[in-house]
N, C-alpha and C positions, 0 to 999 in steps of 0.2 A: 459248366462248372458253377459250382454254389459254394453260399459259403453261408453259415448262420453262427450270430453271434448274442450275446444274452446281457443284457446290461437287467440285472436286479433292484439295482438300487430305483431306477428308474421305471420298471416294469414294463421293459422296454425291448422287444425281439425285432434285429433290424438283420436282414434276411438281403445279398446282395449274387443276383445271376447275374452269368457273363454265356453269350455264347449261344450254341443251340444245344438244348437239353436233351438228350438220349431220353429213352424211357427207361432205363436202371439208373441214371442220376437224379429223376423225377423221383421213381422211388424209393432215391435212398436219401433224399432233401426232403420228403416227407416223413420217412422214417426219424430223422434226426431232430423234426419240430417233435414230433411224436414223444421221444424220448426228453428233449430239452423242454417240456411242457411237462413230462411225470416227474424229472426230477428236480426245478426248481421251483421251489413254493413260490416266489412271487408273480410267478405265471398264471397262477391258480387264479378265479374272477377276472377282476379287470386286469389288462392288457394291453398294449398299443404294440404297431407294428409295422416298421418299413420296410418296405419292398423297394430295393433300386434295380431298377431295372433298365439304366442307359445303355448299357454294355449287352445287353440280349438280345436275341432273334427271338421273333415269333414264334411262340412253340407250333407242336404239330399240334392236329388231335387227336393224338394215342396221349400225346402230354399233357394236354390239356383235358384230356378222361382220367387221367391218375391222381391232377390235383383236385377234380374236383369230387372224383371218390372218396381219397384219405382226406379231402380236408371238410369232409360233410363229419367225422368222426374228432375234429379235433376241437377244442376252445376255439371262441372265436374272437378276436381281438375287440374292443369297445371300437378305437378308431384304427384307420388303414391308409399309410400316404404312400404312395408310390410315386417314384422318381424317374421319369421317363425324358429319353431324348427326342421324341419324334411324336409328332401330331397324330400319327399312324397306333401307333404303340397303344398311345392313350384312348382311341377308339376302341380297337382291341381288347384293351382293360377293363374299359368301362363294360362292354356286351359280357368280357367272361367272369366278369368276379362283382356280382350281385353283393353288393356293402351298404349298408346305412350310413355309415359314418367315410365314407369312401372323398381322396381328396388326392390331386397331382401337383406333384411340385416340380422345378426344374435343377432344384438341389437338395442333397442329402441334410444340409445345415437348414434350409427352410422348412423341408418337412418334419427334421428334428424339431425347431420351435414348434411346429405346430402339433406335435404327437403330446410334448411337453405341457403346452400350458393349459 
C-alpha cells in the first residue's frame, strides 16, 4: 500500500509505504508521482521529498526494477529524507537509491524540518 500526498505551498511530495509492494502497486505509485508531477506546477524544478518508509518490507527485485525504471524518467527531487524504522532498512536504502542530497531520519516531523529549511 502507498499513499502520495502533495503539499504545494511547500513544494513538498511526501510519499508514505506500508507493507510489501506487489509489482502493480509499484507501478501504479509510479504512475501517480508521474501524474502528480504533470499536473502540479510547483513540482516543476526544485522539489523536496519524503519517503516514510517505517511501516514497509523490503521490496523484491522485480520492485525495486520498476522504481528504478520509471523513476530514471521522472524529476528528481533537490533533497530526499527517508524515514526508516530499522538499521537494515536504511542499508538497503542507501545501496538502492543513489541521491546527493540523500538523509534518514527516525521521524516524519525531523525529516520534515529538515526538507523545510
Amino acid at each position: 500500500m502507498y499513499r502520495v500526498d502533495i503539499d504545494s505551498a511547500h513544494r513538498l511530495v511526501t510519499v508514505t509505504l506500508r507493507g510489501f509492494l506487489t509489482i502493480a502497486e509499484a507501478e501504479a505509485y509510479m504512475a501517480e508521482l508521474r501524474t502528480a508531477h504533470a499536473r502540479t506546477p510547483a513540482l516543476r524544478g526544485d522539489f523536496r521529498m519524503l519517503l516514510d518508509l517505517r511501516d514497509a518490507m523490503l521490496p523484491s527485485r522485480e520492485v525495486l526494477a520498476v522504481f528504478r525504471e520509471r523513476h530514471a524518467a521522472l524529476p528528481h527531487a533537490s533533497r530526499l529524507a527517508l524515514v526508516t524504522a530499522s538499521a537494515l532498512t536504511r542499508l538497503q536504502a542507501r545501496r538502492a537509491i543513489p541521491h546527493p542530497a540523500l538523509a534518514f531520519f527516525d521521524t516524519p516531523e525531523a525529516a520534515r524540518a529538515w526538507l523545510l529549511e
